[in-house]
Each structure stands twice: as structure tokens, then as C-alpha cells.
C-alpha atoms as one frame of an Amber mdcrd trajectory, in Angstrom:
protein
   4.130   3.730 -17.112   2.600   0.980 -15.260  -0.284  -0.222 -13.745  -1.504
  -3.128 -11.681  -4.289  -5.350 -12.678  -6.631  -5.323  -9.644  -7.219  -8.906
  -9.306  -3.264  -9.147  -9.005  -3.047  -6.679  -6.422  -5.609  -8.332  -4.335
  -6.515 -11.867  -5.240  -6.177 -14.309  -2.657  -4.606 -17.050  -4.225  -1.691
 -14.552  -6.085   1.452 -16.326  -7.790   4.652 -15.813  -5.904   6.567 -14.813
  -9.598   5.695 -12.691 -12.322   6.983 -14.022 -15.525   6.606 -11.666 -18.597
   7.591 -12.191 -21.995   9.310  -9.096 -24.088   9.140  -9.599 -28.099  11.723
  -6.605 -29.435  13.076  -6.939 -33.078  12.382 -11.068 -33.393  13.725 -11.819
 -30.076  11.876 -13.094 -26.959  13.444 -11.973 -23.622  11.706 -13.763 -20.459
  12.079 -12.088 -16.991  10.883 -13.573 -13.668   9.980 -10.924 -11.085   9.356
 -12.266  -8.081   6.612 -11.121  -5.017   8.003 -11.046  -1.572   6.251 -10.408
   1.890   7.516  -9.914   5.714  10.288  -7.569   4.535  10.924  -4.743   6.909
   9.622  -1.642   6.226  12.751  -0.043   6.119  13.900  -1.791   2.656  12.745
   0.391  -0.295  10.922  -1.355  -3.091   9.365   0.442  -5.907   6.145  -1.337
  -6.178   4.671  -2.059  -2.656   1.372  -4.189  -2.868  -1.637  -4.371   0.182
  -0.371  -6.295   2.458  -1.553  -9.754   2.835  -2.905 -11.663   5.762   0.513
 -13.841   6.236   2.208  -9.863   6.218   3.953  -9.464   9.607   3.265  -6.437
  11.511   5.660  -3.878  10.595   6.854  -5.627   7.589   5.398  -4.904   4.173
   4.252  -6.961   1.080   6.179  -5.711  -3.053   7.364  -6.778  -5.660  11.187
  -7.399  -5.588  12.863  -5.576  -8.562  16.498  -7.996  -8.987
């Protein structure tokens, strides 16, 4: 369904928000998905990136689905 492109998943200098654009029948709809890191592990996310060198231990590194 969906797949990462590798320099998002591991470049250094990643955006903190994701903004995509959806065109469907003439209309534009604009979402804003944003990254988050030092979450605790515990907290489910859907898509969970590598973690990061500012990552806490035990915390983990996804993309927030709002």
C-alpha cells in the first residue's frame, strides 16, 4: 500500500511534517502528517521509522497518524 522513500527514512537532515497533496474529482485536499521522536515505546504508531540520534533510549522515532 505504501512504501517509504529511503532517503526519507534515513536522511539526516529529515523534515519534521509530511505534507501531501490529494487531487480526486477536481479537488485538492492537503494533509500535514507530522514525524515525532522520544515517544515511549509503549504508544502504538503504524509507521515506526529508525530511530534517530536525538531518539531517547527506550523511546522510538514514527510518524504520527492524527
Amino acid at each position: 500500500m505504501f512504501s517509504f522513500d529511503k532517503e526519507m527514512k534515513i536522511k539526516d537532515d529529515r523534515p519534521h511534517l509530511v505534507v501531501i497533496k490529494l487531487n480526486y474529482k477536481n479537488n485538492t485536499q492537503e494533509f500535514a502528517i507530522p514525524i515525532v521522536s522520544n515517544v515511549k515505546r509503549n504508544v502504538r504508531f503504524k509507521y515506526k521509522l529508525p530511530k534517530r540520534p536525538s531518539t531517547k533510549k527506550g523511546y522510538v522515532h514514527a510518524i504520527n497518524k492524527v
